[in-house]
PDB file of N, H, CA, C and O in Angstrom:
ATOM      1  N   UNK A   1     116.487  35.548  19.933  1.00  0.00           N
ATOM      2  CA  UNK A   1     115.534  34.789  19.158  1.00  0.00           C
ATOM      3  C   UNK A   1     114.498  35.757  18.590  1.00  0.00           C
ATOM      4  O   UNK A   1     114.096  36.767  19.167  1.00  0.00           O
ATOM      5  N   UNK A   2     114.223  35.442  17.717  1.00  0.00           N
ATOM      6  H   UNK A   2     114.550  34.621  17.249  1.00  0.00           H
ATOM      7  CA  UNK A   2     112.785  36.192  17.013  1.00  0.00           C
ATOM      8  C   UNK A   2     111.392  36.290  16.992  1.00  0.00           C
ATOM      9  O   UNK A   2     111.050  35.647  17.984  1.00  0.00           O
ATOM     10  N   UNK A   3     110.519  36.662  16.517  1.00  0.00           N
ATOM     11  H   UNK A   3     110.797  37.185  15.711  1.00  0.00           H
ATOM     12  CA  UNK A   3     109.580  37.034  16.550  1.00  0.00           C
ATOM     13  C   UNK A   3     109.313  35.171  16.230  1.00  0.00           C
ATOM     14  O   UNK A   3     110.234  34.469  15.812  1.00  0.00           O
ATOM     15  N   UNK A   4     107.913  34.620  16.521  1.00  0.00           N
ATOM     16  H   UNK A   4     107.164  35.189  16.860  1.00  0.00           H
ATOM     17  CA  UNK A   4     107.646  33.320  16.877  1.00  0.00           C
ATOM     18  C   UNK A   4     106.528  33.174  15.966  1.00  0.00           C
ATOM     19  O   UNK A   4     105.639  33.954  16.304  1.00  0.00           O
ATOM     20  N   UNK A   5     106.227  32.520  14.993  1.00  0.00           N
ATOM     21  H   UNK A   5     106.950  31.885  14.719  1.00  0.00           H
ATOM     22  CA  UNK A   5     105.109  32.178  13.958  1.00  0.00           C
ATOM     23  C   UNK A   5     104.303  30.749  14.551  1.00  0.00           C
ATOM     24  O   UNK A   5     105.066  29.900  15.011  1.00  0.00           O
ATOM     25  N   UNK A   6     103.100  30.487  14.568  1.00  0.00           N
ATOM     26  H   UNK A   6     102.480  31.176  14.194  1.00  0.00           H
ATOM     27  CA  UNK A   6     102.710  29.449  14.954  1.00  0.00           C
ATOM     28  C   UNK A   6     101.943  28.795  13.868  1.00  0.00           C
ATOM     29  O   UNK A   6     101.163  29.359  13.100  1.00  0.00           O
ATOM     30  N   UNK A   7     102.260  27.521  13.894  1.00  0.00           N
ATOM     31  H   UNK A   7     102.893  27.063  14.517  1.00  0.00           H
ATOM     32  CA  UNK A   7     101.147  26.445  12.443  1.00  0.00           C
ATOM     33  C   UNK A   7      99.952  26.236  13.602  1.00  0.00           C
ATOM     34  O   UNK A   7      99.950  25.811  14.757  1.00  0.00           O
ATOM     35  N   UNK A   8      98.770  26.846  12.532  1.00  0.00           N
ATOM     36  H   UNK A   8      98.771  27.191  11.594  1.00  0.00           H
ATOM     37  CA  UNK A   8      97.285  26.314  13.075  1.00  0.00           C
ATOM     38  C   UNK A   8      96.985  25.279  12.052  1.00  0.00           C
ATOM     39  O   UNK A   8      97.023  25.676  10.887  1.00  0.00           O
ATOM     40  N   UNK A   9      96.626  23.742  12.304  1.00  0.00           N
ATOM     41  H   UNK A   9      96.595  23.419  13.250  1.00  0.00           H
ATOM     42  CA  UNK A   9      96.087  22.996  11.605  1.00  0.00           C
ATOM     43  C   UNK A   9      95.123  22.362  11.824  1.00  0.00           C
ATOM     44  O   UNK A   9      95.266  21.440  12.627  1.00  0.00           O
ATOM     45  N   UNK A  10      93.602  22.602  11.148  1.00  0.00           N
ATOM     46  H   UNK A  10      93.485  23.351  10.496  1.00  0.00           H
ATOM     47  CA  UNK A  10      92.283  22.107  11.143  1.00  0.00           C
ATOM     48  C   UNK A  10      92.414  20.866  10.005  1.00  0.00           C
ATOM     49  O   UNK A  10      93.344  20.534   9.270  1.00  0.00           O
ATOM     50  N   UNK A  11      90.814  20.240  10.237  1.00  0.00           N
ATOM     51  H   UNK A  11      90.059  20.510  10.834  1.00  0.00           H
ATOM     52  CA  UNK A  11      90.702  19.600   9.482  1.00  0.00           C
ATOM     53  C   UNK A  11      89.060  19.671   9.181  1.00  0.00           C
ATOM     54  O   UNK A  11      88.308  19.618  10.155  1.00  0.00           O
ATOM     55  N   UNK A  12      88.876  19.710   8.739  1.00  0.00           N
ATOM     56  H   UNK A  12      89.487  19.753   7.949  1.00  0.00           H
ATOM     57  CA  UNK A  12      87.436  20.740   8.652  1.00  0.00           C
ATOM     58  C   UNK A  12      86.168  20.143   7.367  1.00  0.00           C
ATOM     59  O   UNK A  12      86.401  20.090   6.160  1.00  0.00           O
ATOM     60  N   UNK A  13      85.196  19.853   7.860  1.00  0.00           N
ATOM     61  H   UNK A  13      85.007  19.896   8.841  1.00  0.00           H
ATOM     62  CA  UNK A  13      83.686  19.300   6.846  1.00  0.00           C
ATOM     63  C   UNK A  13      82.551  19.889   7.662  1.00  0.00           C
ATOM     64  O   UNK A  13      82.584  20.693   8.594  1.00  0.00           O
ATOM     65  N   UNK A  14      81.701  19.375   7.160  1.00  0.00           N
ATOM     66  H   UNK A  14      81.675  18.722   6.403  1.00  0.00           H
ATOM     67  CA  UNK A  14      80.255  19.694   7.378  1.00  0.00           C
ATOM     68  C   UNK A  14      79.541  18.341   7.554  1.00  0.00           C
ATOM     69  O   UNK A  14      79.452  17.377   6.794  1.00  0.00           O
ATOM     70  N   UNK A  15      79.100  18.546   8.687  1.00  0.00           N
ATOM     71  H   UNK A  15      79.172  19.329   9.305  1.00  0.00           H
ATOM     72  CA  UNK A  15      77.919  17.058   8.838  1.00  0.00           C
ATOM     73  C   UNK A  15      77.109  16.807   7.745  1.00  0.00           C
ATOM     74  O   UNK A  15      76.749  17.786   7.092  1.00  0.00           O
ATOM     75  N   UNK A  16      76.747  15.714   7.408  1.00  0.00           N
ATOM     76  H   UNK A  16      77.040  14.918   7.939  1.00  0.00           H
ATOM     77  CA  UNK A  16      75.706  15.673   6.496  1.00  0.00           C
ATOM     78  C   UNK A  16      74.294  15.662   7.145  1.00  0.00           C
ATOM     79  O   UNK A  16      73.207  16.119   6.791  1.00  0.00           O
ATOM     80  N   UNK A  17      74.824  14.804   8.482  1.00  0.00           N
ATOM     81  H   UNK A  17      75.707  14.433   8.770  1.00  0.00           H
ATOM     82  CA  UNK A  17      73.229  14.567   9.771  1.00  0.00           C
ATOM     83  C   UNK A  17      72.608  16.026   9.452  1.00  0.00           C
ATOM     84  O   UNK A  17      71.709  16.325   8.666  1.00  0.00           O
ATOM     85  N   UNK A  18      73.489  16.955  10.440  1.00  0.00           N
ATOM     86  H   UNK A  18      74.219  16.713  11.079  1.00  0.00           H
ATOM     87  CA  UNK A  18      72.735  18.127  11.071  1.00  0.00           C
ATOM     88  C   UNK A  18      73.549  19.532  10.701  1.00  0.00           C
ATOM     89  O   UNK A  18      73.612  20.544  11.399  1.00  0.00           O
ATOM     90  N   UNK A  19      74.221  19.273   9.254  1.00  0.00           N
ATOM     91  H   UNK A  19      74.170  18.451   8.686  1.00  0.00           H
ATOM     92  CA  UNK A  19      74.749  20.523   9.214  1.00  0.00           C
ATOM     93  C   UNK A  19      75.905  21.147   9.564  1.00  0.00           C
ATOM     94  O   UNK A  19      76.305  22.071   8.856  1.00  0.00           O
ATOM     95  N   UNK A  20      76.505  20.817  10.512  1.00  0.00           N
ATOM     96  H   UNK A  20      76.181  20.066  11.088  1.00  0.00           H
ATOM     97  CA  UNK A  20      77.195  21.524  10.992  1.00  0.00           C
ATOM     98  C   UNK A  20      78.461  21.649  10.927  1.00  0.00           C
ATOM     99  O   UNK A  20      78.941  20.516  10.940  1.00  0.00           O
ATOM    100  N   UNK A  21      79.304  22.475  10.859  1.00  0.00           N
ATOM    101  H   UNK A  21      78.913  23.396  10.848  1.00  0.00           H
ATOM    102  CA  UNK A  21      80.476  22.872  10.984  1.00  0.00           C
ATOM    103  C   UNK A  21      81.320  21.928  12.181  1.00  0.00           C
ATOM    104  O   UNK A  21      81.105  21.922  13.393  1.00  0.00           O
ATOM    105  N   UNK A  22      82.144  21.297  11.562  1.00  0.00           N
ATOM    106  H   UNK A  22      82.319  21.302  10.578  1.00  0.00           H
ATOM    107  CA  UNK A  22      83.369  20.151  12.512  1.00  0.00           C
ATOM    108  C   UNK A  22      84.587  20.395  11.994  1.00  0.00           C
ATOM    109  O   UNK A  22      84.906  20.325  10.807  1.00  0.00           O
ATOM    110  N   UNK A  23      85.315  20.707  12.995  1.00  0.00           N
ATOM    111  H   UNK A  23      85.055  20.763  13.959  1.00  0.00           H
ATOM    112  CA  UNK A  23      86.803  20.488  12.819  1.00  0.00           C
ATOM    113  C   UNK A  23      87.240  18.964  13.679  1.00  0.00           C
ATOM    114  O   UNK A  23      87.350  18.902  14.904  1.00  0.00           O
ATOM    115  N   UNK A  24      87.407  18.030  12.920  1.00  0.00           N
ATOM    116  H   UNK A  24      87.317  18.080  11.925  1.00  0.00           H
ATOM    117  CA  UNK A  24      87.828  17.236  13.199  1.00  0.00           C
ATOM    118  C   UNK A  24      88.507  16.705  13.863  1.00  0.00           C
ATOM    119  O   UNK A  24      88.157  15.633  14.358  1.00  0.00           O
ATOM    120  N   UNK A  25      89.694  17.239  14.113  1.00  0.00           N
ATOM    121  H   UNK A  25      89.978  18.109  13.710  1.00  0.00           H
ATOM    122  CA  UNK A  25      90.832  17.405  15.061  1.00  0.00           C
ATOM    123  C   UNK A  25      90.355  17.996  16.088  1.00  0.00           C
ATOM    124  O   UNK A  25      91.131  18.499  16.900  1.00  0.00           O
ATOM    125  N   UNK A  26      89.088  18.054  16.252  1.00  0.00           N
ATOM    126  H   UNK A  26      88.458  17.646  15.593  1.00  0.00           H
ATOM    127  CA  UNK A  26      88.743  18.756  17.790  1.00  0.00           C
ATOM    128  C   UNK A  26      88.019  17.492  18.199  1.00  0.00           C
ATOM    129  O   UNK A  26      87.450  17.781  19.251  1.00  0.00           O
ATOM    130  N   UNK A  27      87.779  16.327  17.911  1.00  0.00           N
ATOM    131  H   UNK A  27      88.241  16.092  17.056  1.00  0.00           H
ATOM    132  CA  UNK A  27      87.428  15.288  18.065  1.00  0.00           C
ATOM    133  C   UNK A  27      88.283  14.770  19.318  1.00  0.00           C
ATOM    134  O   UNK A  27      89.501  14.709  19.150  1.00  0.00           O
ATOM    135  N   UNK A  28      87.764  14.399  20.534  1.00  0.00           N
ATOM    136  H   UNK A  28      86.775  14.448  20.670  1.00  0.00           H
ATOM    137  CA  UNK A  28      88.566  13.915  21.485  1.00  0.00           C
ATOM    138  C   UNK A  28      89.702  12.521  21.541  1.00  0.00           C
ATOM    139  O   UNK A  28      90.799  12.428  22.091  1.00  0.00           O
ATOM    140  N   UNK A  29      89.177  11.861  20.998  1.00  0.00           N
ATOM    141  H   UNK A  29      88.286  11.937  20.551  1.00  0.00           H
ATOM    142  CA  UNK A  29      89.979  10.290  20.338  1.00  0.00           C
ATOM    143  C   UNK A  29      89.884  10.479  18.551  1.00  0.00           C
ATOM    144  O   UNK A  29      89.574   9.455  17.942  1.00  0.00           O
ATOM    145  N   UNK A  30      90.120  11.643  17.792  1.00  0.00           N
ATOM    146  H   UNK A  30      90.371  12.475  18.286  1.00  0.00           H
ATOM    147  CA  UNK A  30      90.691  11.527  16.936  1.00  0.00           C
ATOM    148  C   UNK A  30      91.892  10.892  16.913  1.00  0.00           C
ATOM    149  O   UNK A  30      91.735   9.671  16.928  1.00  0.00           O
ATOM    150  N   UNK A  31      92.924  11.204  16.884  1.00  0.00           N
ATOM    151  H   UNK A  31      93.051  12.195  16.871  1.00  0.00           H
ATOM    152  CA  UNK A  31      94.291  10.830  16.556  1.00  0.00           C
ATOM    153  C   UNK A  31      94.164   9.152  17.090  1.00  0.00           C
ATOM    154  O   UNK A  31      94.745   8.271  16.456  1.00  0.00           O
ATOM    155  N   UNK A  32      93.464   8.885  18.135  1.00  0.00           N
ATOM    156  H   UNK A  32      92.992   9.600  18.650  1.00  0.00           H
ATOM    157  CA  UNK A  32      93.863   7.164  18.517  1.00  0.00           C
ATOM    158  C   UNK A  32      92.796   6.986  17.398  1.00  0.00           C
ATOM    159  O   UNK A  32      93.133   6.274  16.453  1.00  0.00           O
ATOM    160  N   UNK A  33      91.681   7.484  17.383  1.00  0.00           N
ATOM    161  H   UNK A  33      91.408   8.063  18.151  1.00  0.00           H
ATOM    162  CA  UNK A  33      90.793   6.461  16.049  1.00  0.00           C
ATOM    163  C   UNK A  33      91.087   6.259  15.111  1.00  0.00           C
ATOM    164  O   UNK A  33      90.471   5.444  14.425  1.00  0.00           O
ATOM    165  N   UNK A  34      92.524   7.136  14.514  1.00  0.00           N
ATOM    166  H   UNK A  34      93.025   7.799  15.071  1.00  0.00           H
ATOM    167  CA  UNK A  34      92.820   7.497  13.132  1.00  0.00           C
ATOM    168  C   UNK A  34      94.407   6.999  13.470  1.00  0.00           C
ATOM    169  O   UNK A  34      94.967   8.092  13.393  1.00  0.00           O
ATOM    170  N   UNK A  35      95.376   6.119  13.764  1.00  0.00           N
ATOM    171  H   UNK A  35      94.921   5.231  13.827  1.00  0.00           H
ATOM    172  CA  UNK A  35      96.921   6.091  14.028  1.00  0.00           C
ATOM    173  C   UNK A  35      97.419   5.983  12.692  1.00  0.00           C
ATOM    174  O   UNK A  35      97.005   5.476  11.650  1.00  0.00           O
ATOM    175  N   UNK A  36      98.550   6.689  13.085  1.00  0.00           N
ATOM    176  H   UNK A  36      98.887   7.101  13.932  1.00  0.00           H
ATOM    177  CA  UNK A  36      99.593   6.915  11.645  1.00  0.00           C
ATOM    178  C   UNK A  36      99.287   8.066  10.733  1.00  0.00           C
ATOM    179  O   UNK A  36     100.096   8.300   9.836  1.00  0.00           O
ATOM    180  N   UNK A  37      98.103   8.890  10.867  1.00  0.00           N
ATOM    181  H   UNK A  37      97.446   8.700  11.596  1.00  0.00           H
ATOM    182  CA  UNK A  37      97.530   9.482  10.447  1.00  0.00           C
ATOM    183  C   UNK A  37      98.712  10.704  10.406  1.00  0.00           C
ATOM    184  O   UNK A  37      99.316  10.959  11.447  1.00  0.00           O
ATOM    185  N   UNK A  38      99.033  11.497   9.071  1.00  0.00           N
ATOM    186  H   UNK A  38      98.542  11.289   8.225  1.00  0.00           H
ATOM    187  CA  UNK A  38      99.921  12.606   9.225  1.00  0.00           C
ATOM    188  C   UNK A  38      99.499  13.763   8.510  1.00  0.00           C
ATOM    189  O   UNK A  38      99.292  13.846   7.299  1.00  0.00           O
ATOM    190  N   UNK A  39      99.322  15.229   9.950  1.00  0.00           N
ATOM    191  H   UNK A  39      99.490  15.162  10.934  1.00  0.00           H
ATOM    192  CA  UNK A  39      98.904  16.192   8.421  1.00  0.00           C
ATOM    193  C   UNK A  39     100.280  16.667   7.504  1.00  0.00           C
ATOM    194  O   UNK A  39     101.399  16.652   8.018  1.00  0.00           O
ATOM    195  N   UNK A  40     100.094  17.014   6.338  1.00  0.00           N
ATOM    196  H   UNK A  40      99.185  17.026   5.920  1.00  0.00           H
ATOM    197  CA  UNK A  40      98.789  17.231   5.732  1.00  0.00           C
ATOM    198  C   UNK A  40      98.227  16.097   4.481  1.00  0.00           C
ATOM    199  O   UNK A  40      97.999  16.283   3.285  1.00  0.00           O
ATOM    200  N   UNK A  41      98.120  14.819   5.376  1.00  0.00           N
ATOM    201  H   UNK A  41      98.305  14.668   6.347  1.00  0.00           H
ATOM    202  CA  UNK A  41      98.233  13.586   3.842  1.00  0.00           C
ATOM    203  C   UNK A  41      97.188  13.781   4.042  1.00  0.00           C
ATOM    204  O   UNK A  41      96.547  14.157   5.024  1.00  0.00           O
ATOM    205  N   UNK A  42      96.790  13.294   2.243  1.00  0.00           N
ATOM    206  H   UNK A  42      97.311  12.988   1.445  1.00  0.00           H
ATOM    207  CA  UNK A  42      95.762  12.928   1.448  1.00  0.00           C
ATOM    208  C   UNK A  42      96.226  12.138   0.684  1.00  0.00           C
ATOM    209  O   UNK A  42      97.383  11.737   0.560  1.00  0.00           O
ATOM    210  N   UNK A  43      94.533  11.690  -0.307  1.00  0.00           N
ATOM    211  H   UNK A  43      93.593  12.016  -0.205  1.00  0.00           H
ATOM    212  CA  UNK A  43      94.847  10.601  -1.088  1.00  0.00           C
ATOM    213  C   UNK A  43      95.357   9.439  -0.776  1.00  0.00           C
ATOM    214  O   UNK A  43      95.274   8.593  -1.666  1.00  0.00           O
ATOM    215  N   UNK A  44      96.112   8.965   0.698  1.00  0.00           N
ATOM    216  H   UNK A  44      96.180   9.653   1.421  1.00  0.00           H
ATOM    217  CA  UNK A  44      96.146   7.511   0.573  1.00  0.00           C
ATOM    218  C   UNK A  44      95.066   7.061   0.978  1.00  0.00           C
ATOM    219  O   UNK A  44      93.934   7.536   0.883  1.00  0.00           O
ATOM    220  N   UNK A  45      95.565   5.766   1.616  1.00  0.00           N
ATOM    221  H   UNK A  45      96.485   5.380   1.692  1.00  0.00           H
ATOM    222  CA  UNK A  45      94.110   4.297   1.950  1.00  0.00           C
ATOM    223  C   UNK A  45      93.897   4.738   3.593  1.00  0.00           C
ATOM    224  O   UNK A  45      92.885   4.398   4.205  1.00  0.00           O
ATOM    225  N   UNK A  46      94.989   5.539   4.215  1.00  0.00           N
ATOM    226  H   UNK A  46      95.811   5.816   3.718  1.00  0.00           H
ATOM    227  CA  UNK A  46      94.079   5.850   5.596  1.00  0.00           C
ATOM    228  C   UNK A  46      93.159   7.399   5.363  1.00  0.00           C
ATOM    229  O   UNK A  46      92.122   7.679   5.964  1.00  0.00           O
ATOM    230  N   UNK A  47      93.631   7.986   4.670  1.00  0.00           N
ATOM    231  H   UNK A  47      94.473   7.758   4.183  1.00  0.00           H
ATOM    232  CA  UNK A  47      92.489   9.833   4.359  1.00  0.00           C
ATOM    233  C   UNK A  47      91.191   9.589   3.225  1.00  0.00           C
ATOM    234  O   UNK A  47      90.373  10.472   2.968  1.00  0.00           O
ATOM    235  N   UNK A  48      91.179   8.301   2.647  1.00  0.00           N
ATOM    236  H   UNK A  48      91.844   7.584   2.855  1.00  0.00           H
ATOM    237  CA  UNK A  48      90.171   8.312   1.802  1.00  0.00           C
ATOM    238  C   UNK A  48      88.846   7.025   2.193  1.00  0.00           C
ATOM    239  O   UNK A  48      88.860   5.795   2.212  1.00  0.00           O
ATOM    240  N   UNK A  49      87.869   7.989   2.446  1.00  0.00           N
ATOM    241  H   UNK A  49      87.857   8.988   2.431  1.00  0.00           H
ATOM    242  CA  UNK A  49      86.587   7.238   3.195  1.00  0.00           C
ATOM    243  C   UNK A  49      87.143   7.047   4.541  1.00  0.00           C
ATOM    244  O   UNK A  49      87.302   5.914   4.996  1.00  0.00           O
ATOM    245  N   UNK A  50      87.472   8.198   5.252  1.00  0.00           N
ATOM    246  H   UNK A  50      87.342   9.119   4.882  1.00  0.00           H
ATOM    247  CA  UNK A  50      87.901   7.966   6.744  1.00  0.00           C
ATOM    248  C   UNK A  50      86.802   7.752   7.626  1.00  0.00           C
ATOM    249  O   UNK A  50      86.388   8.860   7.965  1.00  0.00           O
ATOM    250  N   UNK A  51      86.193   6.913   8.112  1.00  0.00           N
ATOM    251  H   UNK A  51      86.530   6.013   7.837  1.00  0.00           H
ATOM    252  CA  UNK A  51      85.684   7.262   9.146  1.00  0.00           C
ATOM    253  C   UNK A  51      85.455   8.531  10.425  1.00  0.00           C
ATOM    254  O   UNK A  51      86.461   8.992  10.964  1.00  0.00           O
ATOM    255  N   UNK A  52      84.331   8.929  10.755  1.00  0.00           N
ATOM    256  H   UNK A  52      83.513   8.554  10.317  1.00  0.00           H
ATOM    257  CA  UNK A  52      84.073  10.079  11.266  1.00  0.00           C
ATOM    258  C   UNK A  52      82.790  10.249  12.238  1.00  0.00           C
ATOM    259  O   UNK A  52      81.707  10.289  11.654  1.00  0.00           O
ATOM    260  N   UNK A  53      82.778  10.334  13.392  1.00  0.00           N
ATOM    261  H   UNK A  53      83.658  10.301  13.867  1.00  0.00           H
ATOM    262  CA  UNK A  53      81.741  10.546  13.799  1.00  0.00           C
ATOM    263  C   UNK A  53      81.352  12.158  14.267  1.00  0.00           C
ATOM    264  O   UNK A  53      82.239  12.585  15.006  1.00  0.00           O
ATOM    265  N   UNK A  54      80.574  12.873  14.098  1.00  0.00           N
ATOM    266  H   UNK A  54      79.854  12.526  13.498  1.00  0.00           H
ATOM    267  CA  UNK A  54      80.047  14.020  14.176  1.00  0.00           C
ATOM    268  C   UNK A  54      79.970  14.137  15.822  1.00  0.00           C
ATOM    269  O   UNK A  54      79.578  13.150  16.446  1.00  0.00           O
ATOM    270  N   UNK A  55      80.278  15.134  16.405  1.00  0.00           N
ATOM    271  H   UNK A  55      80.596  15.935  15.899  1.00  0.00           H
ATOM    272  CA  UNK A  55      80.376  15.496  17.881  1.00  0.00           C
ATOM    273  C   UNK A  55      79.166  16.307  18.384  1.00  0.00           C
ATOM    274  O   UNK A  55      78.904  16.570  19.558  1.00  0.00           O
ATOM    275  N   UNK A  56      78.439  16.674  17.220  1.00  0.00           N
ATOM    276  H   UNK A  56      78.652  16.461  16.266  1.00  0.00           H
ATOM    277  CA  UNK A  56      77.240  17.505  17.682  1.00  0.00           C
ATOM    278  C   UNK A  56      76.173  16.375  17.967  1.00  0.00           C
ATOM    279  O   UNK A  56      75.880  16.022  19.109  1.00  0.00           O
ATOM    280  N   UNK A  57      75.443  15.671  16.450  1.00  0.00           N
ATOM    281  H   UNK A  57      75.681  15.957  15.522  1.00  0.00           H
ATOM    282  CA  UNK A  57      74.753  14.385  16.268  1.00  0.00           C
ATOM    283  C   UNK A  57      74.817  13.475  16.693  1.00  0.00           C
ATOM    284  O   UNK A  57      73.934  12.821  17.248  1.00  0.00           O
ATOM    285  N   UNK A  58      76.379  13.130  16.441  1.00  0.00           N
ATOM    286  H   UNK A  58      77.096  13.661  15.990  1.00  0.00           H
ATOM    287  CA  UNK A  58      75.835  11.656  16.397  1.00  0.00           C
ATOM    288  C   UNK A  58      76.228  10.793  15.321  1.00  0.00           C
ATOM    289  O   UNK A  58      76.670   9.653  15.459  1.00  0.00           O
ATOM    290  N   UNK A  59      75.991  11.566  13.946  1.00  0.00           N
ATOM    291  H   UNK A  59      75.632  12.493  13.833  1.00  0.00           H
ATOM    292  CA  UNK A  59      76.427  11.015  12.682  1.00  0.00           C
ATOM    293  C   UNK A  59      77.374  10.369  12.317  1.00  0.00           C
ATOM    294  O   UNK A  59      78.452  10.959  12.246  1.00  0.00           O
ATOM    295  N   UNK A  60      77.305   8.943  11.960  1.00  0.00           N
ATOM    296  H   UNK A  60      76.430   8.464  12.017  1.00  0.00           H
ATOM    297  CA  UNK A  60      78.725   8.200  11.290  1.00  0.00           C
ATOM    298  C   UNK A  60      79.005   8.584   9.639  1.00  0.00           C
ATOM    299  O   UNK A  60      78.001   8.282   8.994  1.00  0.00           O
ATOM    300  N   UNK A  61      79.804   9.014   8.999  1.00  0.00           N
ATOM    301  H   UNK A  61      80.620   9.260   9.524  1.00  0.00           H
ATOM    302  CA  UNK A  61      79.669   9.291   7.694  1.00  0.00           C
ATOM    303  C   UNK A  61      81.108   8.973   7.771  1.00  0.00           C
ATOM    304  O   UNK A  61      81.693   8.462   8.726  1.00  0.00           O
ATOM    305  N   UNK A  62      81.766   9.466   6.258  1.00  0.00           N
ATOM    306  H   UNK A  62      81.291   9.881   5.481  1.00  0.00           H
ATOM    307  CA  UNK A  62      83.393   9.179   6.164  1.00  0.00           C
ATOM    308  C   UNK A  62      83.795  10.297   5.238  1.00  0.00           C
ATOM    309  O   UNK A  62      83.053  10.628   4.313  1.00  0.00           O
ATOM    310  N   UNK A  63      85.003  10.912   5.473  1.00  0.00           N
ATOM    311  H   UNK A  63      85.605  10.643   6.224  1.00  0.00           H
ATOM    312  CA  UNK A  63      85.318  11.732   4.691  1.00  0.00           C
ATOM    313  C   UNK A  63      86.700  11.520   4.053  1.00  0.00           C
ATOM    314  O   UNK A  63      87.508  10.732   4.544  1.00  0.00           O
ATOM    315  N   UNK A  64      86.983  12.321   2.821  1.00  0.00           N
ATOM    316  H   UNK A  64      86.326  12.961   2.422  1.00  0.00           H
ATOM    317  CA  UNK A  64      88.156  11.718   1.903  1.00  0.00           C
ATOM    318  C   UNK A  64      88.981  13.279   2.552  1.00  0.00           C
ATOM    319  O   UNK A  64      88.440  14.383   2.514  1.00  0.00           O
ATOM    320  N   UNK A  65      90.182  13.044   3.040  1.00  0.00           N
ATOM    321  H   UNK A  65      90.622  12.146   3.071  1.00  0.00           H
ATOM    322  CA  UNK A  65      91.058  14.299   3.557  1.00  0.00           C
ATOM    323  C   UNK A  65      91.634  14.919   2.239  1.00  0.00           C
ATOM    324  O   UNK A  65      91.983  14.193   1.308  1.00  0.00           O
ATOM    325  N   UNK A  66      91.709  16.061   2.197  1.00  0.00           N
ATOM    326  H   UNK A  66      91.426  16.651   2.953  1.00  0.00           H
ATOM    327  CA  UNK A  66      92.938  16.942   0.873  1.00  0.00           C
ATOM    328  C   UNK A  66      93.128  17.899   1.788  1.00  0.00           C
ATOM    329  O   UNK A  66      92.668  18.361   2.832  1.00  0.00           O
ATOM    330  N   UNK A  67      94.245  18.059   0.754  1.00  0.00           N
ATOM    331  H   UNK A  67      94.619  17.684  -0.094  1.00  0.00           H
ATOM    332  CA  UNK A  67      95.151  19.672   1.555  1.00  0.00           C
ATOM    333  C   UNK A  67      95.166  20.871   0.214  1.00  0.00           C
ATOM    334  O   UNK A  67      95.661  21.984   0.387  1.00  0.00           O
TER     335      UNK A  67
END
């Protein structure tokens, strides 16, 4: 077998609260808050105005996913 390549996939914004740098997918109940959810979609009716809560803040905001 060969040499082994690995996919890193973020999903990545900025708070609007407090600034800060979020990868999304580091969100502990991402994937159950978000089901069906597949990377790397965008543009449908579940990636656009997603719901999001900020892990530093606090902040509820929503973000539209692209790849």
């Amino acid at each position: 077998m060969g040499i082994r390549a690995t996919w890193i996939i973020s999903l990545d914004c900025t708070c609007p609260g407090c600034n800060e740098f979020v990868d999304l997918l580091d969100l502990e109940d991402f994937w159950e808050d978000h089901p069906g959810l597949h990377p790397p979609e965008h543009s449908t009716k579940r990636t656009n105005d997603m719901p999001v809560i900020c892990p530093e803040c606090g902040w509820e905001f929503d973000v539209c996913c692209e790849y």
